[in-house]
N, C-alpha and C positions, 0 to 999 in steps of 0.2 A: 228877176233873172240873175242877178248881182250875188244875191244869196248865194244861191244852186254853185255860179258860177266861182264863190270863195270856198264854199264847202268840196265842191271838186280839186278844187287847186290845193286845197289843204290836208286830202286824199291824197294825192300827188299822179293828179290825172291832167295831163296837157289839152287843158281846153278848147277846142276849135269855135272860130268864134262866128261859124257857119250854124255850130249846131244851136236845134230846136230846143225848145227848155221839156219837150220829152225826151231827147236824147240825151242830154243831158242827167237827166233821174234818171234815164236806165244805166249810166257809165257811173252814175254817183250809187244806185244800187247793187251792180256788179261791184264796184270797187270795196262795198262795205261786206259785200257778200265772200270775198277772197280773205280780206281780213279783218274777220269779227272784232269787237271790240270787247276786252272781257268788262262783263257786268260789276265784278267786284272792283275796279278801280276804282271808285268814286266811295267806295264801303270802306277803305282801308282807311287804318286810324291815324288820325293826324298828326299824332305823337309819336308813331312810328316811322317815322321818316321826316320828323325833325331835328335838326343840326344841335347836339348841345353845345354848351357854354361852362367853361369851369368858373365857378365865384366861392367866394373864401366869405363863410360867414362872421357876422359882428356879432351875432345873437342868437340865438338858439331858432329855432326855424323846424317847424313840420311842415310835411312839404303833402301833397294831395291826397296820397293813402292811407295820410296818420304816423305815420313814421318820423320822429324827432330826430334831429340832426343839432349836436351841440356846437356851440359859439367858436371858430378860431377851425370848424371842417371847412377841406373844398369839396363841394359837389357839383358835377353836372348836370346844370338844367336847359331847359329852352329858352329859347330868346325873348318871349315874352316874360315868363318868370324870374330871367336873371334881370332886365332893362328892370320890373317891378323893382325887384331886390335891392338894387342898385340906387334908384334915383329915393327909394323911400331909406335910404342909408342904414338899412341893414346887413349889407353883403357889399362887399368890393371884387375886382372884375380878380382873377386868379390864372390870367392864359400869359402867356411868354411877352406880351406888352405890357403887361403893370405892373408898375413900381414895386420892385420886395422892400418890406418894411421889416424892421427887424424886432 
């Protein structure tokens, strides 16, 4: 019932804690039924809605599609590919916090 009764809530249905766990599946399928949930969130790509990073490379650098990026570019990447870039000391961080070197 604990289930039913988090999925309701997270629905944002004011639980009564009278109701039957069928009343409950029918307020939790009424509420799903007002507002569907679209099928393509979970399909959208990951990449598209991740935050980049400017880094400033040491070394010459192709990046996923095959596209070479020369030594002393900044690009923005993701979080995972800049943290990579970074701790394997090919790329340094390039955002309004680090150090300009001249």
């Amino acid at each position: 019932m604990s289930d039913l009764k988090n999925e309701a809530e997270a629905l944002g249905i004011d639980v009564d804690g009278r109701w039957s766990e069928e009343t409950l599946k029918e307020k939790i399928a009424e509420a799903k039924a007002k507002n569907p949930q679209p099928a393509t969130q979970d399909a959208a790509p990951k990449e598209a809605s991740e935050e980049l990073y400017p880094i400033r490379l040491l070394f010459d650098w192709w990046d996923d599609q095959g596209n070479r990026h020369p030594r002393g570019e900044t690009v923005d990447v993701p979080f995972d590919a800049a943290k990579k870039l970074i701790d394997g000391r090919k790329a340094a961080r390039a955002d309004a916090f680090s150090p300009k070197r001249g």
